[in-house]
C-alpha positions as a Markdown table, in Angstrom:
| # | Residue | x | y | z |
|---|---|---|---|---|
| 1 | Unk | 53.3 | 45.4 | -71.0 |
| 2 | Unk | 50.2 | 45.3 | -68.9 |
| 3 | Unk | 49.3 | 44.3 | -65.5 |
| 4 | Unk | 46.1 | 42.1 | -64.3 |
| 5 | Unk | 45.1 | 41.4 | -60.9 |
| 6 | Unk | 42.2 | 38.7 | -61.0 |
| 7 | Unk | 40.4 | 37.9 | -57.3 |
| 8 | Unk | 38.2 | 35.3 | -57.2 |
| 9 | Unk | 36.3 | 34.2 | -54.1 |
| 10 | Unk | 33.6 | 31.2 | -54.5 |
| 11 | Unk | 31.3 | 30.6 | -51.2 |
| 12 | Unk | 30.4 | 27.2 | -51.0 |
| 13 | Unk | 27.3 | 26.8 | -48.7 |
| 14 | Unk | 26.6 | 23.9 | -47.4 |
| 15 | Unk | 23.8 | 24.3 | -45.1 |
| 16 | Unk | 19.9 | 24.2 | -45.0 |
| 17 | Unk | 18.1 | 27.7 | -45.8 |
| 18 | Unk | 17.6 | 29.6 | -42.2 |
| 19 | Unk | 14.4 | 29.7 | -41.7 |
| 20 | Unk | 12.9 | 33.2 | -40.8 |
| 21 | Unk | 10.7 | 33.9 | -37.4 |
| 22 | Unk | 7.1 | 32.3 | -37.9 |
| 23 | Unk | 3.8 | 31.0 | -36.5 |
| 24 | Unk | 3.7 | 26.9 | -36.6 |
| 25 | Unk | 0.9 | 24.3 | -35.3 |
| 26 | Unk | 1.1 | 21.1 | -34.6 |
| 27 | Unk | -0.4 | 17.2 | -33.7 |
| 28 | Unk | 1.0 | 14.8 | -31.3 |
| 29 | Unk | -0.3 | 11.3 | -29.7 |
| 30 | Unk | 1.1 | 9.0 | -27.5 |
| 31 | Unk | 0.8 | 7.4 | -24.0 |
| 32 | Unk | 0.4 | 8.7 | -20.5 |
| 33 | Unk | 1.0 | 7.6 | -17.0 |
| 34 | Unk | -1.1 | 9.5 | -14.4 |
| 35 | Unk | 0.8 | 8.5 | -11.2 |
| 36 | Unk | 0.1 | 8.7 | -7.1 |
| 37 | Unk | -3.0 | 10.3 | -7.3 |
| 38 | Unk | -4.8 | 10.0 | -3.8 |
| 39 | Unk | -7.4 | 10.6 | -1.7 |
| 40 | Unk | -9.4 | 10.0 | 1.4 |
| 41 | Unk | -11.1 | 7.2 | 0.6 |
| 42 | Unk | -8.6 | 5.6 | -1.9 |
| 43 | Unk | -5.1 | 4.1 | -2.4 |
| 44 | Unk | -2.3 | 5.9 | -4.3 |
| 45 | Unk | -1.6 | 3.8 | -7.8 |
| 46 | Unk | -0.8 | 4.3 | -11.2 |
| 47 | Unk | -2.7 | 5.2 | -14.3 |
| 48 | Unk | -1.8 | 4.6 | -18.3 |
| 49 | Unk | -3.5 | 5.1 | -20.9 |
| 50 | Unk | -3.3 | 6.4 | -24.5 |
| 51 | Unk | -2.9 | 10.9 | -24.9 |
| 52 | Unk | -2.8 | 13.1 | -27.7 |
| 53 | Unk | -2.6 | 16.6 | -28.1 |
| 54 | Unk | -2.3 | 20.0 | -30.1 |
| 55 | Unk | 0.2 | 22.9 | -30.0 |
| 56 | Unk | 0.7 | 26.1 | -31.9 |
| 57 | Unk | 3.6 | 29.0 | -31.0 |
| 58 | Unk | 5.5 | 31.3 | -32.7 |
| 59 | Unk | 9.2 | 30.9 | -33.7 |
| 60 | Unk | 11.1 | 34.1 | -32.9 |
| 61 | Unk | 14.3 | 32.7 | -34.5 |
| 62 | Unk | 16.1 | 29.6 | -34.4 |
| 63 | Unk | 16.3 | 29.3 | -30.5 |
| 64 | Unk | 13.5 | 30.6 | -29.2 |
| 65 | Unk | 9.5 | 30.1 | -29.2 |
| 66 | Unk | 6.8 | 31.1 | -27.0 |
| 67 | Unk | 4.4 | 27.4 | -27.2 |
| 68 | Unk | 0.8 | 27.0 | -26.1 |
| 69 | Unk | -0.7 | 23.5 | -26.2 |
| 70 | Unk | -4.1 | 21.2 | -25.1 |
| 71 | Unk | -3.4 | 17.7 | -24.1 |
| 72 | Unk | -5.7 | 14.5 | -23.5 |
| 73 | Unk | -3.7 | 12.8 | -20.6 |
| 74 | Unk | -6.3 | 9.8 | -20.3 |
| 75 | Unk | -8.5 | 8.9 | -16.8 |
| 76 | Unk | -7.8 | 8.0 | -13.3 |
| 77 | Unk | -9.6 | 4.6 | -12.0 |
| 78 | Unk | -8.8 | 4.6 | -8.3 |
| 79 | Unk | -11.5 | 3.2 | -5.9 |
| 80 | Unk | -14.1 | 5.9 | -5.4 |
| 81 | Unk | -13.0 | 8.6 | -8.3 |
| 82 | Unk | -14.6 | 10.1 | -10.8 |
| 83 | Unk | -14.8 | 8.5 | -13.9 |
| 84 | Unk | -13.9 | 12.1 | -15.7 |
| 85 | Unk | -11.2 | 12.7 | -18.6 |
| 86 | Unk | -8.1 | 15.0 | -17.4 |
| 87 | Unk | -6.8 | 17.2 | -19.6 |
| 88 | Unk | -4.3 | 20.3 | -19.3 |
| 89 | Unk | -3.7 | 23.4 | -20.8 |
| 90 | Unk | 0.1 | 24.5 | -21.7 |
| 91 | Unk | 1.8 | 27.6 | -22.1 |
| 92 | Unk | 5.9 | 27.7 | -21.8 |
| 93 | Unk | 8.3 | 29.1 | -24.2 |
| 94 | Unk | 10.5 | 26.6 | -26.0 |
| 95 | Unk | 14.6 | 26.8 | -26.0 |
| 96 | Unk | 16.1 | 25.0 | -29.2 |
| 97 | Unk | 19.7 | 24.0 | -29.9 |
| 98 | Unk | 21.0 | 22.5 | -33.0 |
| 99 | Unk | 22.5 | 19.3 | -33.1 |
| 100 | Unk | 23.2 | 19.3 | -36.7 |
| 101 | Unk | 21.7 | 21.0 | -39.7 |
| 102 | Unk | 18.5 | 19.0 | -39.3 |
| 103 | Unk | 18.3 | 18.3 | -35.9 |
| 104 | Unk | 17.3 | 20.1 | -32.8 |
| 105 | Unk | 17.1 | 19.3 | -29.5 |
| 106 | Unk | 14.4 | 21.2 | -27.7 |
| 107 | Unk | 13.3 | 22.1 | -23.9 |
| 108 | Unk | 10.4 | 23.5 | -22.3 |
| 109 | Unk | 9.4 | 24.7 | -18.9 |
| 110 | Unk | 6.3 | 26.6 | -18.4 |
| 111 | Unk | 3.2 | 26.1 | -17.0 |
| 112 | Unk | -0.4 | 23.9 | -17.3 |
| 113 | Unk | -4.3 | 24.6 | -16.1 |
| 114 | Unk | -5.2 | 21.3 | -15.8 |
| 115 | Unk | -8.9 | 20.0 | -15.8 |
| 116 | Unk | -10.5 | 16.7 | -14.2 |
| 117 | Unk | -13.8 | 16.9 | -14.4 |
| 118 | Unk | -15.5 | 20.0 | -12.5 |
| 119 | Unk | -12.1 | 20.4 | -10.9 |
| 120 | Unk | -8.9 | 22.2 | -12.0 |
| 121 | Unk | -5.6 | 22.7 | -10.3 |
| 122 | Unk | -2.4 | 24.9 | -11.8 |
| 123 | Unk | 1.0 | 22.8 | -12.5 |
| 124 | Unk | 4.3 | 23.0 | -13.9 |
| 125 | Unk | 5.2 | 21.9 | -17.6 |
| 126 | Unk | 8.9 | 20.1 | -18.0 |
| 127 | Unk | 9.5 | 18.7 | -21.7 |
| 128 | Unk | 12.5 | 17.7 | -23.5 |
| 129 | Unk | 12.7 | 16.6 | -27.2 |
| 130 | Unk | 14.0 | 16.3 | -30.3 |
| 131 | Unk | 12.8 | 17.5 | -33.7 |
| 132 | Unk | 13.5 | 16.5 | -37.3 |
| 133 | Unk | 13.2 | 18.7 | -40.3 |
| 134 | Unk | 11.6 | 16.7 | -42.7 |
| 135 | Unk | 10.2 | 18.6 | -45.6 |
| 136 | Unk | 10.9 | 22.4 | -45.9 |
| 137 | Unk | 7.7 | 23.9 | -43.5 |
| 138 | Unk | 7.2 | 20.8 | -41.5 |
| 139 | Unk | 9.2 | 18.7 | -38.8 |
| 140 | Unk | 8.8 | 15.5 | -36.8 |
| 141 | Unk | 8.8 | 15.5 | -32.9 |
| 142 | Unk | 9.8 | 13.0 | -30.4 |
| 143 | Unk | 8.9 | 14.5 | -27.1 |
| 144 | Unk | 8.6 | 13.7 | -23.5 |
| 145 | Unk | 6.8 | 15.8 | -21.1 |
| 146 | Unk | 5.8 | 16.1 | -17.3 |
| 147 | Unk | 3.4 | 17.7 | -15.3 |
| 148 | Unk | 4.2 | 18.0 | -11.2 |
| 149 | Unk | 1.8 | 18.8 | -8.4 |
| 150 | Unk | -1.5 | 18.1 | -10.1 |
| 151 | Unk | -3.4 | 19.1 | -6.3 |
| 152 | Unk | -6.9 | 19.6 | -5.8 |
| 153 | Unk | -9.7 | 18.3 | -3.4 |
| 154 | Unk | -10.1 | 15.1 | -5.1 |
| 155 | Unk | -6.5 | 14.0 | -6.7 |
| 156 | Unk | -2.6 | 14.8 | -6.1 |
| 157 | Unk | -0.9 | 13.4 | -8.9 |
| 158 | Unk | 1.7 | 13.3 | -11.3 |
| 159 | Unk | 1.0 | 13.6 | -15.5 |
| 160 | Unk | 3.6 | 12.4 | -17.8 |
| 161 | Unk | 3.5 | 11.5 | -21.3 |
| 162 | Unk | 5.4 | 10.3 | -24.3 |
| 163 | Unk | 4.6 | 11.2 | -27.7 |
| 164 | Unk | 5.4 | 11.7 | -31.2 |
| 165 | Unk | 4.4 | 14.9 | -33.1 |
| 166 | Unk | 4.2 | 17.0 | -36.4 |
| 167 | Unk | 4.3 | 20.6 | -36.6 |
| 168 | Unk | 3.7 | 23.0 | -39.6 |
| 169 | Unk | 5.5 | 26.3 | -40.1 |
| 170 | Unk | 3.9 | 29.0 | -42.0 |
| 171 | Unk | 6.9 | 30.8 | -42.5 |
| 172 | Unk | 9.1 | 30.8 | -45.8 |
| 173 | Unk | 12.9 | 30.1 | -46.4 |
| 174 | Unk | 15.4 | 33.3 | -47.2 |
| 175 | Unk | 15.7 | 33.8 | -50.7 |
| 176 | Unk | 19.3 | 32.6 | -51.5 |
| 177 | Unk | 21.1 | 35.6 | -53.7 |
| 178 | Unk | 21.5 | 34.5 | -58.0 |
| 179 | Unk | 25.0 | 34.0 | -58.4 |
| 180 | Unk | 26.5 | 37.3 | -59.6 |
| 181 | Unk | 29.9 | 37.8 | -61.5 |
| 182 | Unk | 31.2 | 41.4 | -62.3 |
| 183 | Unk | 31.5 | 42.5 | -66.4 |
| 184 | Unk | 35.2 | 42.6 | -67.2 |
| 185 | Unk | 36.3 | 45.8 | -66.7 |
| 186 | Unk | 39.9 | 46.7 | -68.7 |
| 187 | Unk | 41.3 | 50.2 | -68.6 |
| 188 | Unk | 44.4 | 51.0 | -70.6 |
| 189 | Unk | 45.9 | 53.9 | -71.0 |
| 190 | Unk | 47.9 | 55.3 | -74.2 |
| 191 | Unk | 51.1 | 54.3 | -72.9 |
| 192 | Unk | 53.3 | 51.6 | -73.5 |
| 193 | Unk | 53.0 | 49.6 | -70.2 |
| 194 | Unk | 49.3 | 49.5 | -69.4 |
| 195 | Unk | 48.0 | 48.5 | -65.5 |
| 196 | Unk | 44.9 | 46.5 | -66.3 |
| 197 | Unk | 42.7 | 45.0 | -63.0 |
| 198 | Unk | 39.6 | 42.2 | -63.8 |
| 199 | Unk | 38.0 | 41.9 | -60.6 |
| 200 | Unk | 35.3 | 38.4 | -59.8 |
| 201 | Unk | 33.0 | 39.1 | -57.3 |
| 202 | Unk | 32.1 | 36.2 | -54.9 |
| 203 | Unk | 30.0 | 33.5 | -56.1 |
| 204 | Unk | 27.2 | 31.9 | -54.2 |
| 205 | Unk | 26.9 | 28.4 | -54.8 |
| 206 | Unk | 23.9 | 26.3 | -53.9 |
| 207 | Unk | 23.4 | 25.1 | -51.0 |
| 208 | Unk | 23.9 | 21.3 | -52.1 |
| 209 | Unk | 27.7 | 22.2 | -53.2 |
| 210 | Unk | 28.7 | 19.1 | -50.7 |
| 211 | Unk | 26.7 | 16.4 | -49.1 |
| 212 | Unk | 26.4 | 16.7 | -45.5 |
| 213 | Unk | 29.8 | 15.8 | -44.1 |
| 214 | Unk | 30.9 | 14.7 | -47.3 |
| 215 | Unk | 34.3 | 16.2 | -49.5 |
| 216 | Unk | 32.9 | 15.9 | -53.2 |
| 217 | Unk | 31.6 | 18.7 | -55.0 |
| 218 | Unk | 28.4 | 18.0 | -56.7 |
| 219 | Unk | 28.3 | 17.9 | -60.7 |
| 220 | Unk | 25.7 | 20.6 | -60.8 |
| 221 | Unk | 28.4 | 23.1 | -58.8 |
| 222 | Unk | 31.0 | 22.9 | -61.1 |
| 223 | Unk | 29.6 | 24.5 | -63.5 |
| 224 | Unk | 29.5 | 28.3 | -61.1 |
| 225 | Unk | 33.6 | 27.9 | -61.8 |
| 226 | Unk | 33.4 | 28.2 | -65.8 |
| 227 | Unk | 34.5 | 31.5 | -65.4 |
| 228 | Unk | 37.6 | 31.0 | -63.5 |
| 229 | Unk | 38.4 | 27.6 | -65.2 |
| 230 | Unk | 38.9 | 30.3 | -68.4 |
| 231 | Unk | 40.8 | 32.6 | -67.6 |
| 232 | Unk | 43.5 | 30.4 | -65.7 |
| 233 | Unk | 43.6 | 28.6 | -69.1 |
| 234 | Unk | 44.1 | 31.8 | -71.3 |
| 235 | Unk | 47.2 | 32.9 | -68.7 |
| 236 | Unk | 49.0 | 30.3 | -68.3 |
| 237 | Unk | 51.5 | 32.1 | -65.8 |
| 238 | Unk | 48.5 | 33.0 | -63.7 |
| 239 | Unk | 48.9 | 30.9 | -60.3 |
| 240 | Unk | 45.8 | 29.9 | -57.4 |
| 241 | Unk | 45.4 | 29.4 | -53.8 |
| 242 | Unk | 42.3 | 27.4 | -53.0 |
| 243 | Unk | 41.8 | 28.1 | -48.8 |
| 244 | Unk | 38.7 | 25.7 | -47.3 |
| 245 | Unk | 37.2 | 26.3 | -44.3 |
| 246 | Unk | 34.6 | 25.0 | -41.8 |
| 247 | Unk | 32.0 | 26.7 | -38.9 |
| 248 | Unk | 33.0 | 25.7 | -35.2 |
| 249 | Unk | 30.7 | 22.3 | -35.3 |
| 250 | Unk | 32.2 | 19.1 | -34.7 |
| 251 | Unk | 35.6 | 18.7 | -33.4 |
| 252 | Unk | 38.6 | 20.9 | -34.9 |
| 253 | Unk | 40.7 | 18.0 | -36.1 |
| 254 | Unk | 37.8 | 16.6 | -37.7 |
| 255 | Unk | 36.6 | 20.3 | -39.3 |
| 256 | Unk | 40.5 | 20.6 | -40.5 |
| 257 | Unk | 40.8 | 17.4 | -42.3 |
| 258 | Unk | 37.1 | 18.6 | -43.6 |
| 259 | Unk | 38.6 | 21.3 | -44.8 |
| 260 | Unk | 41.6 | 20.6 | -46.9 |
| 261 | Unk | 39.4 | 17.4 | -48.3 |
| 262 | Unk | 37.1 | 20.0 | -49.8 |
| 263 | Unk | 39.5 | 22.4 | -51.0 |
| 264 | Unk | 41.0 | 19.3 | -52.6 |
| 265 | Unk | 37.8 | 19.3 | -54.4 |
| 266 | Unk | 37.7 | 22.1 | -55.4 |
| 267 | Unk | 41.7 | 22.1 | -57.0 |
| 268 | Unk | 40.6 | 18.6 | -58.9 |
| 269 | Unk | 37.8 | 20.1 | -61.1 |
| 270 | Unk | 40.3 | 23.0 | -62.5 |
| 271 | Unk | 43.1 | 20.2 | -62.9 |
| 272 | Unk | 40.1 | 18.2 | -64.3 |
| 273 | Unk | 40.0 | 21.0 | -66.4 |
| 274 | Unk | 43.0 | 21.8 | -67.8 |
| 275 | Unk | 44.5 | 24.0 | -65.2 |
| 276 | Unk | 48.5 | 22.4 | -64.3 |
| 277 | Unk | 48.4 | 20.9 | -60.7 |
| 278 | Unk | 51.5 | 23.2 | -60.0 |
| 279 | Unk | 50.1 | 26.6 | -60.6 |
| 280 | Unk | 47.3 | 25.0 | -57.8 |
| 281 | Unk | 48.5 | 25.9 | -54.1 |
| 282 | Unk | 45.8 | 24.0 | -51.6 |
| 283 | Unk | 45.4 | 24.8 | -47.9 |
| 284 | Unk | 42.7 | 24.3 | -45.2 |
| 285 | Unk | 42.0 | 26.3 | -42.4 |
| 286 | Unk | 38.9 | 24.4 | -40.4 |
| 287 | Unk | 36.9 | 26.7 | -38.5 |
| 288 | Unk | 39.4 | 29.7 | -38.6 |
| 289 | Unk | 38.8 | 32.9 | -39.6 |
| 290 | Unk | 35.2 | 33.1 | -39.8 |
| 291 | Unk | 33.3 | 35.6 | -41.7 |
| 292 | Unk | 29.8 | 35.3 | -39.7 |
| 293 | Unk | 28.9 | 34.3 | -35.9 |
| 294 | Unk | 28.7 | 30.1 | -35.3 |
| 295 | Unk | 25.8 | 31.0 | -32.9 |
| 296 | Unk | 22.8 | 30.8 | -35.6 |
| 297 | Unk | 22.3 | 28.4 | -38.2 |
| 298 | Unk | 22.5 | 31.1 | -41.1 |
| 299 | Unk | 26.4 | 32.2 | -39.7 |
| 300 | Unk | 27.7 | 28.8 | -39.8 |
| 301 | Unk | 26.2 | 28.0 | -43.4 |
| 302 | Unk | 28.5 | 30.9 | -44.2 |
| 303 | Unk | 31.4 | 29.8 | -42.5 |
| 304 | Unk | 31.4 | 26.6 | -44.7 |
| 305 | Unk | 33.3 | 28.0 | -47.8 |
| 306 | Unk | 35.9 | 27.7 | -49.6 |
| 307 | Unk | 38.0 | 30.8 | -51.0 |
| 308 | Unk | 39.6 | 30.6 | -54.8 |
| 309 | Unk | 42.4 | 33.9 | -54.8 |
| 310 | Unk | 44.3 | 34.6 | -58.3 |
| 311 | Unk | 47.2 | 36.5 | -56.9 |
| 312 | Unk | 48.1 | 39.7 | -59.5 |
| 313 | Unk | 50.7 | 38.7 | -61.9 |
| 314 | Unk | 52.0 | 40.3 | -65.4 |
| 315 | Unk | 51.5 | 39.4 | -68.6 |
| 316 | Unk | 52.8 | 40.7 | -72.4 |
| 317 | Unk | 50.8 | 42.3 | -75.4 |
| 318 | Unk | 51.6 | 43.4 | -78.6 |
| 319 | Unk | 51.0 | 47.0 | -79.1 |
């Protein structure tokens, strides 16, 4: 007699690559109001007019940037002032918090040298925004920002603007690990009852196992469980727990039922494929028991898994 203990644990991610730390630039344009500017000679009032602007920084790591910037902010044309453009100078790190895989919302409170003709006056910068990853190095911004206490001897005003933006990161995408799975390995000894252990180590799936929010494994991912799907089917008496599991987004009843739906998934393709429904034990665990922190993008992608265990179990040969 011999004796095989098979572990198999497949990781399905689910998540967009982490991007690493990186330089960016950027574009924006939009519209401005330049409001209760003042002076001796003329009324307060209110100024609109169309803005645009450029921005580069550096992206530390998925929360954090450090963001300089030059914005067009239009023309004041109260009674008696000068008919001179005003434009500002930004600097003000940038504080980013995902609201799903591919979309952050953004702050930013800094700072702003701002320009109107021969005179300048020093400000501070407010924005709030949202950004879109649309392509792999690029995003789309929807942004508004304000400027307070614009003061010198010929205005006091207030800047804000609207706009809508595209930034460019220079910076690459971790490289995902190649799927890996372990050589058999089978020791006997000469002896008439034989201990044998085959050991699977952990698969990484794509990252477009599942649609976003979605329960149904892709075609092109079942193909990473050939391995499993054979063995089960050459020991019949061999018996597998399927666990699915969620990060800490969303609510938990929502990640539970997520959960169990794709470990469900997972237990049709090896019924699918020949494996009987009651040597298949299912379970979901939402967002317990995770493997990686749910405080950056590239810990939750990990938490999005599901586990496939073969529990040991004995078998006869012939000797």
């Amino acid at each position: 007699m011999k004796k095989l203990a098979v572990v198999v644990s497949a990781s399905l991610v689910m998540a967009a690559n982490a991007a690493v730390a990186a330089p960016y630039v950027g574009v924006k344009a939009g519209y401005s109001w330049l409001n209760d500017e003042c002076t001796a000679t003329s009324l307060c009032g209110d100024d609109d007019s169309a803005s645009a602007g450029i921005f580069g920084g550096y992206e530390f790591n998925d929360f954090l940037a450090l963001e300089a910037g030059w914005d067009y902010l239009g023309k004041f044309t109260g009674a008696g002032l000068p008919d001179d453009s005003v434009d500002a100078f930004t600097l003000a790190p940038k504080l980013s918090f995902g609201v799903t895989d591919a979309i952050d919302v953004y702050g930013k409170f800094g700072g702003a040298y701002v320009n109107y003709g021969d005179k300048s006056d020093e400000s501070f910068l407010g924005a709030l925004g949202l950004e879109f990853d649309v392509m792999e190095n690029g995003s789309v911004r929807v942004e508004y920002q304000a400027l307070t206490d614009i003061n010198n001897d010929v205005v006091r005003a207030f800047a804000n603007t609207a706009s809508i933006g595209f930034a460019y990161s220079f910076g690459g995408s971790e490289a995902q690990p190649e799927p890996v799975v372990a050589e058999e390995v089978m020791v006997e000894e000469v002896v008439e009852v034989v201990v044998m252990t085959k050991t699977f180590e952990a698969t990484l799936l794509d990252t477009e196992t599942f649609a976003l929010n979605s329960s149904e494994l892709k075609p092109e991912s079942t193909s990473k469980l050939d391995e499993l799907v054979e063995m089960l089917n050459e020991y019949p008496q061999a018996q597998v727990n399927i666990v699915g599991y969620t990060d800490s987004s969303g609510a938990a009843e929502y990640n539970q039922k997520l959960s169990e739906k794709r470990a469900h998934a997972v237990a049709n393709v090896l019924a699918e494929r020949g494996v009987e429904p009651s040597r298949i034990s299912v379970s979901g665990e939402g967002e317990n028991n995770p493997i990686a922190s749910n405080e950056t993008k590239e810990g939750r992608a990990q938490n999005r898994r599901v586990e496939v265990t073969v529990p040991e179990f004995e078998y006869q040969v012939q000797q």
